[in-house]
N, C-alpha and C positions, 0 to 999 in steps of 0.2 A: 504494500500500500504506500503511496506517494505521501509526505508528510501533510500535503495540504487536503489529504484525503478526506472524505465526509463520515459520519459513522451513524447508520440507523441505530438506534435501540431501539431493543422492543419489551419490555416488561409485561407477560401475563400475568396477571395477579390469578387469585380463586373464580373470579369475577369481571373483572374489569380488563381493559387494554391501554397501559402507555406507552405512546410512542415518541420519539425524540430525535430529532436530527443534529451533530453536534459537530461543527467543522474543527479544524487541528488546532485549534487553542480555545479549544471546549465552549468555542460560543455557542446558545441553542439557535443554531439557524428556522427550528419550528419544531413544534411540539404539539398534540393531542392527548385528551386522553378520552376514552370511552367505558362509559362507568357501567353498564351492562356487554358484555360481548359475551354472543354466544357462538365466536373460533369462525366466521364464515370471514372470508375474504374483502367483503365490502370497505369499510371503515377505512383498512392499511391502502387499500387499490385508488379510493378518494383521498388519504392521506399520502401516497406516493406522488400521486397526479400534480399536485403542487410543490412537491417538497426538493424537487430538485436531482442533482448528481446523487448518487449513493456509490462510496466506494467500496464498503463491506459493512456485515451487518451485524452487530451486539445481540446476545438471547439473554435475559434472567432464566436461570435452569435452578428449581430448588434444589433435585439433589443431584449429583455427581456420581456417584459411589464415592469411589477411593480416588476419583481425580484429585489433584493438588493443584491445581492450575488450568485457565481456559485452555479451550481445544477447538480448533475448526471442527466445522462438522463434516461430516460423512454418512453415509449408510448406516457403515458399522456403527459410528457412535451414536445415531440416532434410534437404530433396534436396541443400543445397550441401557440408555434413556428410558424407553420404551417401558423395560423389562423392572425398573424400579418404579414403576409407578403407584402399585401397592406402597410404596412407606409415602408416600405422599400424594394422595389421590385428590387433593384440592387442588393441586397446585399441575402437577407434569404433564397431566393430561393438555391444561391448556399451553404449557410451552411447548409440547410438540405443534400441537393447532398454529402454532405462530412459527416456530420451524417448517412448518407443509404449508402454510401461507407465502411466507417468504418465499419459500422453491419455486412455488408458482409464478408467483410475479415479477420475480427478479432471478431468474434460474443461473443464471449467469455471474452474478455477486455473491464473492465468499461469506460464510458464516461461520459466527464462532463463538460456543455456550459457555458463559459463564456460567459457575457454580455456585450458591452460595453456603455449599458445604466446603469447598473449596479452601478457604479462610480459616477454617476449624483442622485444618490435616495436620497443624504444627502444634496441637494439644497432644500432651505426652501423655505414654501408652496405660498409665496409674487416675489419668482421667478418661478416656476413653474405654476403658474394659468395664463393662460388664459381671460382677461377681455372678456369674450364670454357669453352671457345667460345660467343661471345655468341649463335648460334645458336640453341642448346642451352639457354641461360640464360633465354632470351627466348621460345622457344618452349613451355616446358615450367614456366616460373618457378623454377627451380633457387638453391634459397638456403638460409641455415643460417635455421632455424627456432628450435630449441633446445625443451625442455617440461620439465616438474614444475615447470611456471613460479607456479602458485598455491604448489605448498611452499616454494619458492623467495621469496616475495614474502612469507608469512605469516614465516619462519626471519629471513631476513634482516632483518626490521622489527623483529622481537621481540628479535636479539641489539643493535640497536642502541639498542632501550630497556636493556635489561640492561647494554651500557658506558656509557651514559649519552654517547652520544659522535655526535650526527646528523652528523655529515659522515665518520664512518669509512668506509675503505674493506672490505665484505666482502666473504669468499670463504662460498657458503653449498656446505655438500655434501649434496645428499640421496641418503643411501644405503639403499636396501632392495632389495627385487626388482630394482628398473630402478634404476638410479646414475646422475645427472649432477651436474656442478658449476653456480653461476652468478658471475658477478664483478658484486659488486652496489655502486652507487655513489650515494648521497641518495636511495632508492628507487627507482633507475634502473639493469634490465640492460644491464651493459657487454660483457658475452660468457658465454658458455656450452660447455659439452661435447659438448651432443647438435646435430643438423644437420639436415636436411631428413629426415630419421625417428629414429625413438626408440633403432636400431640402435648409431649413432655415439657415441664418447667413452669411459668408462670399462669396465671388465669387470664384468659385473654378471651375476644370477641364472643365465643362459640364454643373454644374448647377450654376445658378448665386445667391444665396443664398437670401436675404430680397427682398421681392417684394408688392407693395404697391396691396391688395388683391385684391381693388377696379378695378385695372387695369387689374386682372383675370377675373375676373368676365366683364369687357369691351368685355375684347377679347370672352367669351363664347356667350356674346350678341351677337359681331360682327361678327360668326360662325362658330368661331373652336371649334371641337369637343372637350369632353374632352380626347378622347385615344391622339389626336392629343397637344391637351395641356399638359398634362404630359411627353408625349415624349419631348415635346418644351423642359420641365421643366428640364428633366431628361438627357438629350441625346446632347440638342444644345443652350445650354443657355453658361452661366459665360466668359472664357475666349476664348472656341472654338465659343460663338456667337458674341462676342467683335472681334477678329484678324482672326475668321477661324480654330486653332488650339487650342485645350485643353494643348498643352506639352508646360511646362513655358518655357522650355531651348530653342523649335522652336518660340513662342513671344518673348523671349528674342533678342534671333537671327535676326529677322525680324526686331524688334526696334530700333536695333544697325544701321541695314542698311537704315533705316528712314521710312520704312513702319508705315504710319503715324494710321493704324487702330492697329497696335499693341503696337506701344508708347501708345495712349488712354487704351489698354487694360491692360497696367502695372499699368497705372494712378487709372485705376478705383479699379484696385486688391489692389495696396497702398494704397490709400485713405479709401477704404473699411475698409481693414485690420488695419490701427489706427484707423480710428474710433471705432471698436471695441475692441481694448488691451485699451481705453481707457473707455468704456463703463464696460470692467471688471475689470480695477481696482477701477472703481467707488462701483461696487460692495464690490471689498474687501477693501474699504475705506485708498487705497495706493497701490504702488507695491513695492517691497524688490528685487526680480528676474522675469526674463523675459525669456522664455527658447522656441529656436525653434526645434521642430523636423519634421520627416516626411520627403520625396525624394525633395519638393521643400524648406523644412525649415532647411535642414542639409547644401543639396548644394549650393544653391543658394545665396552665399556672397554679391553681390551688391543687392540683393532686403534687408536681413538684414540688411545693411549698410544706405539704405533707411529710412529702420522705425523704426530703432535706432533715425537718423536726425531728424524723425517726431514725435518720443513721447519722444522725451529730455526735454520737456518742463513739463512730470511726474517728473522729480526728478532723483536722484542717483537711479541706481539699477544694479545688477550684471545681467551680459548677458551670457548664456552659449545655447551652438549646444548640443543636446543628439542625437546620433543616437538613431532609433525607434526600439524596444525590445518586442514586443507585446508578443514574444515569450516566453520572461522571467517573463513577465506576467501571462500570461497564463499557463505556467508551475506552477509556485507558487500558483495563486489561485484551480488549477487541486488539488495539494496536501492538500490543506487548508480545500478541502469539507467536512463540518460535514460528521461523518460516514461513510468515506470514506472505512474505514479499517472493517468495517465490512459488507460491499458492497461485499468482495473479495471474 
């Protein structure tokens, strides 16, 4: 790719589609997003129409497997894709949809998936394992994965320019829809919230994050199906099974007015949410910065102001809002691909 090259992004969410054009010094030459898509071509085909040159194209890919780094795509690595779509079935399905979009319309322009397990492949093997029979571990690859590893990777860089402090230890939070934490150290994850699916760790939109397995396994005895436990899992769990609603701004709102199921459902997201910024800087043996990003961890100043009061008791540390940039993520490692330039 030429340095003045252009770089589509394309982020599928569970839901929605953003898309981003971003020339070689990450100006947004245009941007879209589309808050419902359901994977048909339309949208990007009227979004390319305007948008110009594309010289290769960015993917958000939640999971990766064992990739440590983006990868052009190909066949291969899109059947490999494919084939992980079980540990992340909100998510891969639609970034295939948008990898077979792309093909289509631009079949001719390289592509190239980032990961956002990716970020997490530099957590050592004491946080990654699984206390699970080696069996099970070995047969199946059973390990903490951890993902919103690009927001994670773009937050935590950006609050360390902002303390002006490169060897800080950060805790980054990204909170919106999906919530996880990372424990970030010289650019390197030290540990994270989420596990071998995007289920595990915090309470967030839909899912409710840590759940004692034992109680899974109750409820499959007491006879819920599993498609019906998973959906529990996926669809009506964290703060929409807590108040009713998954949107922090309509718990917010509700709580104000004394709706006493959504006061609990802040309580339990608080309390969750320290317990775990504390859990990570136990990992990085301190914290230095503390940084929120994500639609609930940018806007939401009184839940901040909360869990500032609740982890005061870590020590000093500098607090900074990043707005989320996945885009400028993703642009960057798109250009970074080994042999990139001889892909063209």
């Amino acid at each position: 790719m030429t340095p003045s090259g252009n770089v589509l992004v394309v982020n599928a969410g569970s839901s929605s589609l953003k898309l981003s054009v971003l020339a070689e010094d990450d100006t947004v030459l245009a941007s879209r997003h589309v808050e419902r898509w359901d994977a048909d071509t339309g949208p990007l085909r009227d979004f390319l129409a305007a948008a110009g040159v594309i010289d290769a194209v960015g993917h958000r890919v939640v999971h990766g497997g064992a990739a440590t780094s983006a990868h052009l795509i190909d066949d291969r690595l899109r059947t490999g894709l494919e084939r992980l779509t079980a540990l992340a079935p909100l998510h891969q399905p639609r970034a295939l949809a948008g990898i077979d979009a792309v093909r289509e319309l631009l079949p001719r322009v390289p592509q190239v998936a980032c990961f956002d397990t990716a970020f997490h492949a530099t957590m050592p093997s004491h946080a990654t394992t699984y206390a699970l029979p080696a069996q099970w571990r070995q047969k199946w690859d059973l390990r903490r994965y951890g993902f919103h590893g690009l927001s994670h990777a773009y937050a935590s860089r950006r609050a360390v320019e902002l303390a002006g402090a490169p060897d800080a230890r950060v805790v980054s939070c990204h909170l919106g829809a999906g919530a996880s934490l990372a424990a970030v150290h010289r650019g390197r994850s030290v540990d994270t919230t989420m596990g071998f699916t995007p289920l595990a760790g915090l309470v967030m939109a839909t899912r409710g994050g840590d759940v004692d397995p034992g109680l899974l396994v109750w409820l499959l005895r007491a006879g819920l199906s599993l498609d019906e436990l998973e959906d529990g899992l996926e669809h009506h769990s964290g703060l929409a099974g807590l108040s009713g609603t998954g949107d922090m701004r309509d718990v917010r709102r509700a709580a104000d007015a004394g709706d006493e199921r959504a006061v609990l459902a802040l309580r339990v997201y608080v309390h969750r949410l320290c317990q775990a910024i504390a859990a990570m800087t136990a990992s990085l043996g301190g914290i230095d910065v503390l940084v929120f990003t994500g639609g609930v961890g940018e806007h939401d100043a009184e839940l901040r102001t909360e869990v500032r009061a609740e982890v005061a008791f870590l020590g000093a540390m500098d607090v900074f809002v990043v707005e989320a940039r996945e885009d400028l993520e993703i642009a960057g490692q798109t250009r970074a691909v080994p042999d990139f330039e001889e892909s063209q």
